[in-house]
C-alpha positions in Angstrom: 7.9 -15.8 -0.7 8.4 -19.2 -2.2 9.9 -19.7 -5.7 9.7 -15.8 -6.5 11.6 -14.4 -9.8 13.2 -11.0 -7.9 13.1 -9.3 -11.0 9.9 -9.5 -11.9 8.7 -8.8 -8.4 10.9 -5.5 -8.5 9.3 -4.8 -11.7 5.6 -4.9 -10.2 6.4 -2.6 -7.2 7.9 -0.2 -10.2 4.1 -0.9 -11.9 2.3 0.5 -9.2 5.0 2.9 -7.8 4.2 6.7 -7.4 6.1 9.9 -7.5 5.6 12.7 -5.6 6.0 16.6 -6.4 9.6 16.7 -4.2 10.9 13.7 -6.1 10.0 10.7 -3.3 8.3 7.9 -4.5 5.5 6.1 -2.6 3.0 3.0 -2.8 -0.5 3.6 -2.0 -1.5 0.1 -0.1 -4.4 -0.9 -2.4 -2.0 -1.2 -5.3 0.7 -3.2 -3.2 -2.2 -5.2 -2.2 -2.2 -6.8 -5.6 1.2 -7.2 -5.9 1.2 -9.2 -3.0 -1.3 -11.3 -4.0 -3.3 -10.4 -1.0 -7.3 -11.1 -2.0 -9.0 -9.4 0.6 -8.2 -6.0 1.8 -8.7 -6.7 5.5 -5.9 -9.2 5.5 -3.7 -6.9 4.0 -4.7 -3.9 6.2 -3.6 -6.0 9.3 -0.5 -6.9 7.7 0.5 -2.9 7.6 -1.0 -2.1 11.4 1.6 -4.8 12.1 4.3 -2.9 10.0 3.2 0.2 11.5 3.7 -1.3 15.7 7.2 -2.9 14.2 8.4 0.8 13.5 6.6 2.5 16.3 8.3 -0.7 18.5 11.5 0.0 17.1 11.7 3.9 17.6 10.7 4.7 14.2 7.3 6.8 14.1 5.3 5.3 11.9 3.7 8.2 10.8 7.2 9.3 9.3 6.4 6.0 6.4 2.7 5.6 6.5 0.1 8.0 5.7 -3.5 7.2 5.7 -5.5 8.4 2.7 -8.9 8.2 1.2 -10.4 8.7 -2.6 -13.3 9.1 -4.0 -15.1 5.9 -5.6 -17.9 5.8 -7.5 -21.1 3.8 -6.9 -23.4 2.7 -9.2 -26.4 5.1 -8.3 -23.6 7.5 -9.8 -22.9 9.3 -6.7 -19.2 8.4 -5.0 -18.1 7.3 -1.8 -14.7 7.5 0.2 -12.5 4.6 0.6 
């Protein structure tokens, strides 16, 4: 990650991290997205099929860490769409 100040890196993850009702916290990939600099979502969606096969390869079901979601968007005719 190149010349990368650990603390405020750790900092951004705590930005965009969520909570859930039990106490376990979570990232939704959109907002890592940004963290990570990634511009365009399809290049970060690859990235996390590729994090998904590495646990899946290494006897770790993926579906144990990653969850997919949708929400609801809105569009400028005022109606929404899932994403």
């Amino acid at each position: 990650m190149g010349n990368v100040n650990y603390g405020d890196f750790a900092k951004a993850l705590d930005s965009v991290k969520l909570t859930a009702p039990n106490g376990q916290e979570y990232w939704m990939a959109r907002s890592l997205q940004g963290v990570l600099n990634y511009v365009r979502w399809e290049n970060f969606e690859e990235l996390t099929q590729k994090a998904m096969l590495a646990c899946d390869s290494s006897g770790v079901p993926s579906n144990h860490h990653f969850r997919r979601t949708t929400k609801m968007v809105p569009l400028g005719s005022g109606s929404e769409r899932k994403i």
